[in-house]
DRENLUMKE-311163 format. One record per residue: x, y, z of N, C-alpha, C in turn; residue number from 1. Coordinates in pm, whole numbers, plus 50000, padded with zeros to 5 digits. Layout:
{{X Y Z} {X Y Z} {X Y Z} NUM};
...
//
This chain:
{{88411 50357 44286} {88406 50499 44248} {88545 50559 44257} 1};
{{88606 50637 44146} {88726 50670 44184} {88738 50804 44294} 2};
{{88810 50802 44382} {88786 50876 44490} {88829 51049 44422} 3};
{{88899 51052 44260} {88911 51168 44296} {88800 51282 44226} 4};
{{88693 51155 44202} {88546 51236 44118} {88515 51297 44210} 5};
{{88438 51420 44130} {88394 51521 44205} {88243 51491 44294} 6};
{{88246 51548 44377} {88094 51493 44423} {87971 51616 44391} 7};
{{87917 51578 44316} {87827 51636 44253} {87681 51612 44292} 8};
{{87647 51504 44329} {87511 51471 44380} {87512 51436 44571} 9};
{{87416 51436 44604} {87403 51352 44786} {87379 51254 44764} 10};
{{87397 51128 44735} {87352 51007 44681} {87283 50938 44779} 11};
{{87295 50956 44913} {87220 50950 45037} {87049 50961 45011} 12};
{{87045 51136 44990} {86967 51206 44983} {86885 51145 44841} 13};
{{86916 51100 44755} {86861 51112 44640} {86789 50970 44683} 14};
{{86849 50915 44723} {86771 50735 44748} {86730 50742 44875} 15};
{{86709 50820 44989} {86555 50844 45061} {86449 50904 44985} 16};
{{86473 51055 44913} {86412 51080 44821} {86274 50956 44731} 17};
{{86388 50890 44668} {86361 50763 44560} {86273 50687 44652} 18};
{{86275 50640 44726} {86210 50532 44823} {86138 50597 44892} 19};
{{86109 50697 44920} {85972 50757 44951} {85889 50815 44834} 20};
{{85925 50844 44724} {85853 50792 44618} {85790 50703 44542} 21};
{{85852 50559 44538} {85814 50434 44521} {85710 50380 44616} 22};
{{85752 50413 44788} {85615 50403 44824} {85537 50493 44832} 23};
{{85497 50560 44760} {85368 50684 44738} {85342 50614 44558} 24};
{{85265 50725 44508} {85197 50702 44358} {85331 50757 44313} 25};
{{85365 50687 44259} {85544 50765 44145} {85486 50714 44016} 26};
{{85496 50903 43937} {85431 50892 43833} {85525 50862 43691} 27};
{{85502 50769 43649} {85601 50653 43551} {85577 50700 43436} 28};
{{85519 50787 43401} {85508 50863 43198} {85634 50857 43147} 29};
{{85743 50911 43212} {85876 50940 43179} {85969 50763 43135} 30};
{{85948 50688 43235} {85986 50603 43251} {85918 50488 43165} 31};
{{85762 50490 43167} {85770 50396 43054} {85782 50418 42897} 32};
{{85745 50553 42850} {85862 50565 42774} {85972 50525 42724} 33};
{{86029 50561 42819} {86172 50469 42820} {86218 50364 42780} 34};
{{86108 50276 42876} {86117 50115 42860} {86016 50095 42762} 35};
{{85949 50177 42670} {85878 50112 42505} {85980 50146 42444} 36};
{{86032 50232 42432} {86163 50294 42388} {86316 50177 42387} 37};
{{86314 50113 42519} {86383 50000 42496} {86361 49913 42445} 38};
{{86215 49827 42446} {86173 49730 42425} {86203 49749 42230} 39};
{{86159 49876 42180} {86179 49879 42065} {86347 49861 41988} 40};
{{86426 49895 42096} {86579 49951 42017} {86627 49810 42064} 41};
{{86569 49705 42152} {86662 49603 42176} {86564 49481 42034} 42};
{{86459 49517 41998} {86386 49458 41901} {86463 49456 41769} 43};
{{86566 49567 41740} {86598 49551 41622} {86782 49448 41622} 44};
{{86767 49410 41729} {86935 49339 41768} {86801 49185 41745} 45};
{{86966 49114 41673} {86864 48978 41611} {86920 48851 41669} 46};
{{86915 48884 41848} {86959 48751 41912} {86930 48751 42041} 47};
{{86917 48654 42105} {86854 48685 42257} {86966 48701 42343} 48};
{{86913 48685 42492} {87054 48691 42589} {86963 48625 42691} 49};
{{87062 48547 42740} {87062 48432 42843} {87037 48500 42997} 50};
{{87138 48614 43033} {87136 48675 43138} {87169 48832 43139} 51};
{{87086 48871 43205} {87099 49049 43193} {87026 49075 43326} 52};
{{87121 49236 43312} {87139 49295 43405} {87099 49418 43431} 53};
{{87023 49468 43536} {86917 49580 43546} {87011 49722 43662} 54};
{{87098 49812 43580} {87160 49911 43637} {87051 49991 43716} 55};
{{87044 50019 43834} {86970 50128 43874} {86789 50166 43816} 56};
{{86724 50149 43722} {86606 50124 43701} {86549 50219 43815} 57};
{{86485 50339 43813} {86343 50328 43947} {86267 50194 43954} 58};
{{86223 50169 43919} {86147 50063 43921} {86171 49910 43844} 59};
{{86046 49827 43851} {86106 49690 43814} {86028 49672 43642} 60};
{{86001 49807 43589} {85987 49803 43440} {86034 49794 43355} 61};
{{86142 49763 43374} {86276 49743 43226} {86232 49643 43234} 62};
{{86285 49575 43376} {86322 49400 43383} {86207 49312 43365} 63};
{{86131 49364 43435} {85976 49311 43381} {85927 49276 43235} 64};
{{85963 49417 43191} {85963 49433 42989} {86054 49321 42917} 65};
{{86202 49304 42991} {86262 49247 42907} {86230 49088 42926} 66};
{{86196 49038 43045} {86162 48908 43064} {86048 48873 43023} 67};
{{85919 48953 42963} {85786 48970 42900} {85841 48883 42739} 68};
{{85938 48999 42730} {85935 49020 42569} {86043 48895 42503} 69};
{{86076 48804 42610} {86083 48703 42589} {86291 48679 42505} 70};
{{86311 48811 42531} {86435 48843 42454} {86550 48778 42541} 71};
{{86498 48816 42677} {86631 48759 42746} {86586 48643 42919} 72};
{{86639 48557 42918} {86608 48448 42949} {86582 48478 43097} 73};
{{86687 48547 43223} {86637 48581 43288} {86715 48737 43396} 74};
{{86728 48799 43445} {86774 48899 43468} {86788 48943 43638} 75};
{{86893 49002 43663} {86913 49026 43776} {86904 49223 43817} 76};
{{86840 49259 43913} {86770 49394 43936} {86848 49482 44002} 77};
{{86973 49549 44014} {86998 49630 44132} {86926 49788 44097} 78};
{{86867 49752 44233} {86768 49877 44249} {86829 49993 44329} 79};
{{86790 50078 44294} {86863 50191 44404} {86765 50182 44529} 80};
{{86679 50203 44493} {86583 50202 44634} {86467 50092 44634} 81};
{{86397 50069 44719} {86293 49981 44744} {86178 50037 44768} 82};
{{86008 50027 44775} {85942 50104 44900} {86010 49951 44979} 83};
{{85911 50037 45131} {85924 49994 45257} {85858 49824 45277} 84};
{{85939 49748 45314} {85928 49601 45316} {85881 49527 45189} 85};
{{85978 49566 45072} {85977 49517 44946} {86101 49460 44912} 86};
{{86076 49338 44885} {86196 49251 44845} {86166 49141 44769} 87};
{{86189 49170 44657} {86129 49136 44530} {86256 49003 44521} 88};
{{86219 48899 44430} {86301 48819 44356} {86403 48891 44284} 89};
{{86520 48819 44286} {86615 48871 44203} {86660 48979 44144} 90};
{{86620 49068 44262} {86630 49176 44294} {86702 49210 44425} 91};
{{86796 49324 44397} {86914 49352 44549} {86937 49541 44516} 92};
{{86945 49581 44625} {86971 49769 44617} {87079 49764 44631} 93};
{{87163 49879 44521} {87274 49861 44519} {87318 50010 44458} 94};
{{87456 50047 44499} {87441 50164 44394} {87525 50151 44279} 95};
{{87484 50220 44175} {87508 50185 44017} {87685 50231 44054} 96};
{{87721 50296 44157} {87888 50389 44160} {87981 50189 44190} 97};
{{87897 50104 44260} {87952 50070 44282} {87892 49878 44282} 98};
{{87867 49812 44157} {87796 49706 44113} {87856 49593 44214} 99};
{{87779 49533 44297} {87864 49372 44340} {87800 49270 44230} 100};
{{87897 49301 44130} {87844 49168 44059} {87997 49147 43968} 101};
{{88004 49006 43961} {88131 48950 43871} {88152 48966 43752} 102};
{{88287 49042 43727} {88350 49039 43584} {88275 48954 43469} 103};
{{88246 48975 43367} {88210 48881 43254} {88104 48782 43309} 104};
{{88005 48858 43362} {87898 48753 43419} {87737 48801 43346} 105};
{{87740 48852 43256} {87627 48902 43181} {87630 48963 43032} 106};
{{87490 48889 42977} {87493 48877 42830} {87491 49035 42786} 107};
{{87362 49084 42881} {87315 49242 42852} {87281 49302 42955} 108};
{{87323 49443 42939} {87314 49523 43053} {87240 49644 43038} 109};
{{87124 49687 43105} {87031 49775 43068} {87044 49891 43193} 110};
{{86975 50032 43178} {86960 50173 43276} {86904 50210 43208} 111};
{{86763 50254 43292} {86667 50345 43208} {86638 50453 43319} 112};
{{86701 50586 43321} {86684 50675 43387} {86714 50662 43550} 113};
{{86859 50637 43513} {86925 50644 43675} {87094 50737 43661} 114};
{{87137 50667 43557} {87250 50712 43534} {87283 50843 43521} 115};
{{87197 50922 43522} {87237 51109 43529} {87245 51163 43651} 116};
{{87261 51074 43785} {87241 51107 43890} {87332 51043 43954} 117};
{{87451 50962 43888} {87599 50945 43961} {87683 51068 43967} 118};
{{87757 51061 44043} {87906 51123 44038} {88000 51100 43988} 119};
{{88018 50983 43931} {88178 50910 43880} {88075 50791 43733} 120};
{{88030 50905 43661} {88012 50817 43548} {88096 50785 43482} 121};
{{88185 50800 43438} {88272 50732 43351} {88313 50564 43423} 122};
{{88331 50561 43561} {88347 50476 43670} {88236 50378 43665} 123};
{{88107 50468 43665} {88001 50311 43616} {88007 50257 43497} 124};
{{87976 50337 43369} {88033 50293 43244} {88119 50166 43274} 125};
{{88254 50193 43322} {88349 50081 43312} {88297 50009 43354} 126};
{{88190 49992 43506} {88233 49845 43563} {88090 49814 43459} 127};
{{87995 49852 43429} {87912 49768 43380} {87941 49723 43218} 128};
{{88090 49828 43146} {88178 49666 43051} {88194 49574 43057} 129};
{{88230 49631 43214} {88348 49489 43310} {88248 49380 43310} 130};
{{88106 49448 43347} {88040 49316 43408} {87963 49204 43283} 131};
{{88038 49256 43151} {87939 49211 43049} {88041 49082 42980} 132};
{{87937 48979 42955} {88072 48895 42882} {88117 48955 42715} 133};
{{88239 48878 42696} {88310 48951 42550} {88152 48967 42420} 134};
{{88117 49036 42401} {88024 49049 42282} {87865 49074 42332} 135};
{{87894 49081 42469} {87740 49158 42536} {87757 49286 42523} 136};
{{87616 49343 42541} {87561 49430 42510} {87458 49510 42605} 137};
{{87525 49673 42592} {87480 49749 42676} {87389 49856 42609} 138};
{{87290 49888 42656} {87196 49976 42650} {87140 50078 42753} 139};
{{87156 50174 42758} {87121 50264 42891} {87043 50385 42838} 140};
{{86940 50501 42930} {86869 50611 42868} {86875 50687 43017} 141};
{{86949 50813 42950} {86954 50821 43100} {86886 51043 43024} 142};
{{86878 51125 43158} {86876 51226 43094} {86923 51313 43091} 143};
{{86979 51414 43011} {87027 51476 42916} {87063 51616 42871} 144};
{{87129 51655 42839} {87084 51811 42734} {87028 51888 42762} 145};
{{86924 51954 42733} {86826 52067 42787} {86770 52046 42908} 146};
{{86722 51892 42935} {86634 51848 43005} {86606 51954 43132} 147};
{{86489 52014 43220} {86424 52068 43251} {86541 52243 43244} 148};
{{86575 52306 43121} {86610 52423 43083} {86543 52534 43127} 149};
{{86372 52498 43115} {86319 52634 43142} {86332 52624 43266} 150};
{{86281 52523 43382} {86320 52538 43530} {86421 52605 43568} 151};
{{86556 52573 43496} {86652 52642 43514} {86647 52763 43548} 152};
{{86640 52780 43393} {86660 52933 43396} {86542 53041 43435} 153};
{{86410 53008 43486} {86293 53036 43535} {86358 53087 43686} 154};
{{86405 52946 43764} {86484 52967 43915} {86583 53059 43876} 155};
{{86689 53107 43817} {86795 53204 43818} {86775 53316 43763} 156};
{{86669 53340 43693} {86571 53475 43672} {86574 53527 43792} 157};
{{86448 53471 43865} {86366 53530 43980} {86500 53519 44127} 158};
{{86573 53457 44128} {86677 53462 44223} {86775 53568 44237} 159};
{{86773 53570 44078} {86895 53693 44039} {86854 53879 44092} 160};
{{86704 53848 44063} {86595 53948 44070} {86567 53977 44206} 161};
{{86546 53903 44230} {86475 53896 44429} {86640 53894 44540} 162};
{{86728 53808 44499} {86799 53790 44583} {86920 53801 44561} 163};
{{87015 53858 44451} {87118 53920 44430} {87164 53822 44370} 164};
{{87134 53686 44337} {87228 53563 44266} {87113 53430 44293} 165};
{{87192 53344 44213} {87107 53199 44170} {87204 53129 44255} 166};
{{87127 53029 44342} {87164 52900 44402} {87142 52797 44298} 167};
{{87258 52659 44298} {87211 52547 44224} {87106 52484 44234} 168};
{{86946 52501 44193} {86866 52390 44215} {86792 52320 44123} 169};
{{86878 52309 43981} {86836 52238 43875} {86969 52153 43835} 170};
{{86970 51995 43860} {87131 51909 43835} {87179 51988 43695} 171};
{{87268 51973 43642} {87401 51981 43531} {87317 51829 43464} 172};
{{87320 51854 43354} {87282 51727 43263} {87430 51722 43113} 173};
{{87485 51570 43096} {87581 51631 42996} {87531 51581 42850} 174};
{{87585 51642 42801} {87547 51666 42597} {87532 51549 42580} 175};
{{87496 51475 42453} {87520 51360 42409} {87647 51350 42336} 176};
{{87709 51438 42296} {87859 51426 42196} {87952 51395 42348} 177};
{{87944 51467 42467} {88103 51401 42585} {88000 51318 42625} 178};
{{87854 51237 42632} {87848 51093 42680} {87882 50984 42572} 179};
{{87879 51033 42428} {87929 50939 42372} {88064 50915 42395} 180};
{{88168 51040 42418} {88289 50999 42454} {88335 50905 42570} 181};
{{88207 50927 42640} {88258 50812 42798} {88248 50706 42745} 182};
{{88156 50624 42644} {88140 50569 42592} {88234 50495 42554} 183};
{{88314 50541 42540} {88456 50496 42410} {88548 50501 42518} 184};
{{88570 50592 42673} {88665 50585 42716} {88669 50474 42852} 185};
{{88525 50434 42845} {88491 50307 42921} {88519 50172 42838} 186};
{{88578 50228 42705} {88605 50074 42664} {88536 49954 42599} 187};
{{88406 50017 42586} {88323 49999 42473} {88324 49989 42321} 188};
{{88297 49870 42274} {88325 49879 42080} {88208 49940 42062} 189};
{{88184 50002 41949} {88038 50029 41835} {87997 50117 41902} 190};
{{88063 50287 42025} {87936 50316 42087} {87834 50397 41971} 191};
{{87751 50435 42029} {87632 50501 41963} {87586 50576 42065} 192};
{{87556 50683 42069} {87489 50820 42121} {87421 50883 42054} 193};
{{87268 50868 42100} {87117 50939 42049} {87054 51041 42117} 194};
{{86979 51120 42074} {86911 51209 42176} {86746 51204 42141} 195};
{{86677 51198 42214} {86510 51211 42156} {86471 51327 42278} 196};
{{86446 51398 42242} {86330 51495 42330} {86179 51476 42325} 197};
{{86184 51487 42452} {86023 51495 42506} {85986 51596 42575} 198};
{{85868 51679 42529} {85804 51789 42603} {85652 51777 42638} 199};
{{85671 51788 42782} {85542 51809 42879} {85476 51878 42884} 200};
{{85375 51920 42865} {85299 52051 42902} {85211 52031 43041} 201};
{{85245 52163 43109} {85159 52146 43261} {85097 52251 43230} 202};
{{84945 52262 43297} {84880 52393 43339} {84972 52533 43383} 203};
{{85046 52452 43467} {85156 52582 43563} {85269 52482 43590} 204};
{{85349 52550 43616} {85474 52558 43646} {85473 52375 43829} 205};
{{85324 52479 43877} {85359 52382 44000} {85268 52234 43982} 206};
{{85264 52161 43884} {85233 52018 43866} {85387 51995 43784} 207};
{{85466 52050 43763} {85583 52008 43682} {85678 51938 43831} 208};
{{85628 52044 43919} {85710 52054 44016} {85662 51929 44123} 209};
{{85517 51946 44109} {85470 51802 44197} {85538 51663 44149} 210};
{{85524 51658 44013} {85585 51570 43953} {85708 51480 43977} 211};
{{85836 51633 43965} {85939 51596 44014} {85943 51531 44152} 212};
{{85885 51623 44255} {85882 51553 44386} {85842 51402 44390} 213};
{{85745 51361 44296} {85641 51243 44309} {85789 51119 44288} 214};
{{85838 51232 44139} {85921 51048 44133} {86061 51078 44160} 215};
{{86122 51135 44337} {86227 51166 44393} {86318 51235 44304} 216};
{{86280 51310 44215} {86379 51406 44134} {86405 51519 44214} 217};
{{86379 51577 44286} {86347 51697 44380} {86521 51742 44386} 218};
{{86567 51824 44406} {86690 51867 44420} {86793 51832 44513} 219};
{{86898 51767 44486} {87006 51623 44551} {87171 51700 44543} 220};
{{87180 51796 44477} {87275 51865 44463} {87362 51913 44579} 221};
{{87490 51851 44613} {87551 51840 44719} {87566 51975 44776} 222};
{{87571 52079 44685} {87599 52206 44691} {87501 52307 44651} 223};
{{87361 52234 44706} {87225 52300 44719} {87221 52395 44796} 224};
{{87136 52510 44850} {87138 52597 44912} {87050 52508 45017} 225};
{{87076 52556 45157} {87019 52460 45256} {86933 52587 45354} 226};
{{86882 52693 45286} {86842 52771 45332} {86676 52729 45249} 227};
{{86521 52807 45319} {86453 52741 45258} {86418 52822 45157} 228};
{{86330 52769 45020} {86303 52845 44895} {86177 52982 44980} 229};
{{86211 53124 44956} {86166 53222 45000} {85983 53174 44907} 230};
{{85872 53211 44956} {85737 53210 44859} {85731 53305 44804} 231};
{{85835 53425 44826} {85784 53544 44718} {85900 53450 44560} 232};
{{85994 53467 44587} {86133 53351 44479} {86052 53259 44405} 233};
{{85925 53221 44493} {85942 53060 44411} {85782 53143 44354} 234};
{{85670 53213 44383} {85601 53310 44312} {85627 53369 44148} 235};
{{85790 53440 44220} {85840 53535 44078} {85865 53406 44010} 236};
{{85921 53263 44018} {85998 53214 43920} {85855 53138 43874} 237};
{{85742 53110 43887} {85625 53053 43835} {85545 53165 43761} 238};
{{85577 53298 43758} {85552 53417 43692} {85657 53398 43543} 239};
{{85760 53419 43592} {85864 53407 43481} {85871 53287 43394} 240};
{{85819 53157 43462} {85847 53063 43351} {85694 53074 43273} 241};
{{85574 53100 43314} {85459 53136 43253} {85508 53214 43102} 242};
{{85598 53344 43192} {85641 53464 43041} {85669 53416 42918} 243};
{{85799 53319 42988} {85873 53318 42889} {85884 53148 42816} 244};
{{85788 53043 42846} {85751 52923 42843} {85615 52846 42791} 245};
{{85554 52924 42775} {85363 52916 42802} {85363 52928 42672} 246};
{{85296 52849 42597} {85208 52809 42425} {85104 52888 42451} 247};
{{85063 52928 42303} {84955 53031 42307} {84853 52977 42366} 248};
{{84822 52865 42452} {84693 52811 42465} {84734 52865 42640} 249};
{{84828 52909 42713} {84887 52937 42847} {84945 52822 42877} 250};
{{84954 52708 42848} {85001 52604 42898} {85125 52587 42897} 251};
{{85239 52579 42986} {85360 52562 42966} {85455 52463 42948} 252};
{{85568 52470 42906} {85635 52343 42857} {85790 52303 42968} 253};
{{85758 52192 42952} {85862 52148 43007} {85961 52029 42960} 254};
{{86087 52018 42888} {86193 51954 42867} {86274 51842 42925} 255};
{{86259 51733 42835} {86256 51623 42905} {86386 51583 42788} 256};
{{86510 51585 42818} {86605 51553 42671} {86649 51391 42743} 257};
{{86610 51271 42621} {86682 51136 42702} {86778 51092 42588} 258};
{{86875 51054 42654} {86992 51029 42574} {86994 50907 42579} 259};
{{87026 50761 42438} {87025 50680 42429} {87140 50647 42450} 260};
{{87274 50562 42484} {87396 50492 42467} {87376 50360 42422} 261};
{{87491 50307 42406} {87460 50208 42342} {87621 50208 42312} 262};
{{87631 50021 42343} {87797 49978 42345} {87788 49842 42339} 263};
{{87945 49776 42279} {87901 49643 42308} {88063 49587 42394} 264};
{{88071 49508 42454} {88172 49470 42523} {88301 49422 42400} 265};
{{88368 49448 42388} {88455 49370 42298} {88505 49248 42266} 266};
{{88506 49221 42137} {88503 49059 42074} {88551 49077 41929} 267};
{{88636 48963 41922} {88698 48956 41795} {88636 48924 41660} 268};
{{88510 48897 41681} {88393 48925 41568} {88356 49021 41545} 269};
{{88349 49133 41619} {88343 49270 41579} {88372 49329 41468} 270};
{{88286 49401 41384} {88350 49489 41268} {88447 49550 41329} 271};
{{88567 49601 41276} {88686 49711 41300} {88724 49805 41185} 272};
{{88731 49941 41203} {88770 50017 41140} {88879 49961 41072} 273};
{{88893 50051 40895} {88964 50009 40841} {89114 50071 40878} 274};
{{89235 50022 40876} {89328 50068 40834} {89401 50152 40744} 275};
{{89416 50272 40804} {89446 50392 40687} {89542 50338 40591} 276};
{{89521 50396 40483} {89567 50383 40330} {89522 50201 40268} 277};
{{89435 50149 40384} {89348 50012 40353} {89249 49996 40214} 278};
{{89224 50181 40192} {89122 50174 40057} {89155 50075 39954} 279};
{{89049 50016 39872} {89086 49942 39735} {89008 50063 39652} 280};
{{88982 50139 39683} {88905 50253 39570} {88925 50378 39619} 281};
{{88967 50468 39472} {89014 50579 39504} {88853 50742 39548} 282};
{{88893 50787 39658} {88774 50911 39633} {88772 50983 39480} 283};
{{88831 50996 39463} {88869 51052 39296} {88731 51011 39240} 284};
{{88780 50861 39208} {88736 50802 39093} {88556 50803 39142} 285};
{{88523 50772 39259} {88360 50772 39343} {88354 50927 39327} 286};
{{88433 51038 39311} {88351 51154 39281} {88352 51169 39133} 287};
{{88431 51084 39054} {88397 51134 38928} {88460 51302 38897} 288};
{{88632 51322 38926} {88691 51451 38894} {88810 51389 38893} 289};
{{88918 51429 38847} {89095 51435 38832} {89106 51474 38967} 290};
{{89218 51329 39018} {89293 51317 39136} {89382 51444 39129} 291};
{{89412 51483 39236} {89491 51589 39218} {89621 51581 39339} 292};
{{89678 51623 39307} {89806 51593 39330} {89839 51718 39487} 293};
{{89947 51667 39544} {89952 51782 39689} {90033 51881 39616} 294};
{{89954 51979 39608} {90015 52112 39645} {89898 52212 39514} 295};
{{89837 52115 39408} {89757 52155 39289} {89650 52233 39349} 296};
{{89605 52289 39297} {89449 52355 39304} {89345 52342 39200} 297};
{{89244 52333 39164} {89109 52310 39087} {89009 52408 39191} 298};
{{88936 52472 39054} {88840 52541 39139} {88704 52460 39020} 299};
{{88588 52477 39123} {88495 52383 39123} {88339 52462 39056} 300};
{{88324 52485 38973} {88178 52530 38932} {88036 52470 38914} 301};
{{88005 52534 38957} {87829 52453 38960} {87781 52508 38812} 302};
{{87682 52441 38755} {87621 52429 38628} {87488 52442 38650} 303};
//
């Protein structure tokens, strides 16, 4: 991890969290998703892989999926958390800030909903390049963008209202246009950056919230308020997200944005951009108008 990233999460906190979720019912909608979602986007790549590698995962459903689906031969698990006296095969807890695994030692490298909860992403990015051999291939879904927006702004309503200002208790999620850039600045050929949204609907506000608790999402934010949530605060903000959230049927929505990446380690088989002034064909002539010369003007009419 580079020491001078900011610390943004308790990473402590988030993986007791995690592991007292895993051993309780941790509710996986989100997550397998995910992993049909993978199983499909690694379906359209037209070659297998020998050995791959499981970034952070809650659970053992990627790796499970990918060794099912017969794509990749066999795979190694670092888990963030465990439940209690679980120690699975080829499987080790580890945190994604900081991989013990060797340079160029894996075909493909997979994360399905862990990676929005480092501090020094650009720092994992790299090492899991590092850890890929020349022309492997990375795939990760982590989340995103809006993702839980109305919570947001539901909590800094009723805070602003009741208590003179909003404490942080919804993470920072980043765009898909600066994760594609980490993308590229981790050193990655071909990246690709997708976004798919998913929306939940709960009765109320507080099964959104059970939810989160169920699968250790609960608030990890180093710079959380450590005072406790007031019941009139957390009242007004299940009032307010009703207002301003709720489908005509009352049921309210909740924002789930997952961002796809996608990279491949670099190799001299790789397509490469062309070399400027490389054209063999002029734009001119593919639009069908007189080249025009620097400094000319043409004005353009529609018919």
């Amino acid at each position: 991890m580079d020491p001078d990233a900011p610390i943004v999460f308790d990473r402590a906190l988030a993986r007791r969290r995690l592991q007292r979720a895993l051993t309780d019912e941790y509710p996986s909608f989100l997550l397998d998703r995910a992993v049909d979602d993978l199983d499909d986007r690694l379906a359209a790549v037209t070659r297998s892989f020998e050995l791959g590698l499981d970034v952070g995962t809650p659970t053992a459903a990627a790796t499970e999926a990918l060794i099912g689906s017969l794509r990749v031969r066999a795979m190694l698990r670092l888990a963030p958390a465990l439940p209690a006296g679980a120690r699975p095969a080829m499987t080790a807890v580890a945190d994604s800030e900081a991989l013990p695994v060797a340079q160029g030692a894996f075909d493909l490298a997979v994360s399905v909903l862990s990676l929005q909860a480092v501090n020094d992403l650009p720092g994992a990015l790299l090492q899991i390049r590092q850890s890929l051999k020349p022309d492997g291939l990375f795939l990760g879904c982590l989340l995103g963008g809006d993702t839980l927006t109305e919570l947001r702004q539901a909590f800094a309503a009723a805070e602003s209202e009741l208590e003179g200002g909003a404490s942080p208790r919804v993470a920072p999620f980043g765009e898909v246009r600066a994760l594609g850039g980490l993308l590229q600045r981790a050193g990655f050929a071909l990246p690709v950056a997708d976004l798919e949204r998913v929306t939940v609907r709960y009765g109320s506000v507080f099964p959104l919230l059970a939810d989160l608790r169920a699968m250790g999402l609960t608030n990890a934010l180093a710079l959380r308020s450590r005072a406790p949530l007031r019941r009139a605060t957390l009242l007004r903000m299940a009032a307010i997200y009703s207002e301003r959230f709720a489908d005509p049927d009352g049921r309210v929505r909740a924002t789930f944005d997952m961002v796809w990446l996608s990279g491949w380690a670099p190799h001299e088989s790789q397509q490469k951009p062309l070399r400027p002034g490389s054209a063999r064909a002029r734009l001119a002539d593919a639009l069908g108008v007189p080249e025009l010369k620097t400094g000319d003007t043409a004005s353009i009419r529609g018919g």
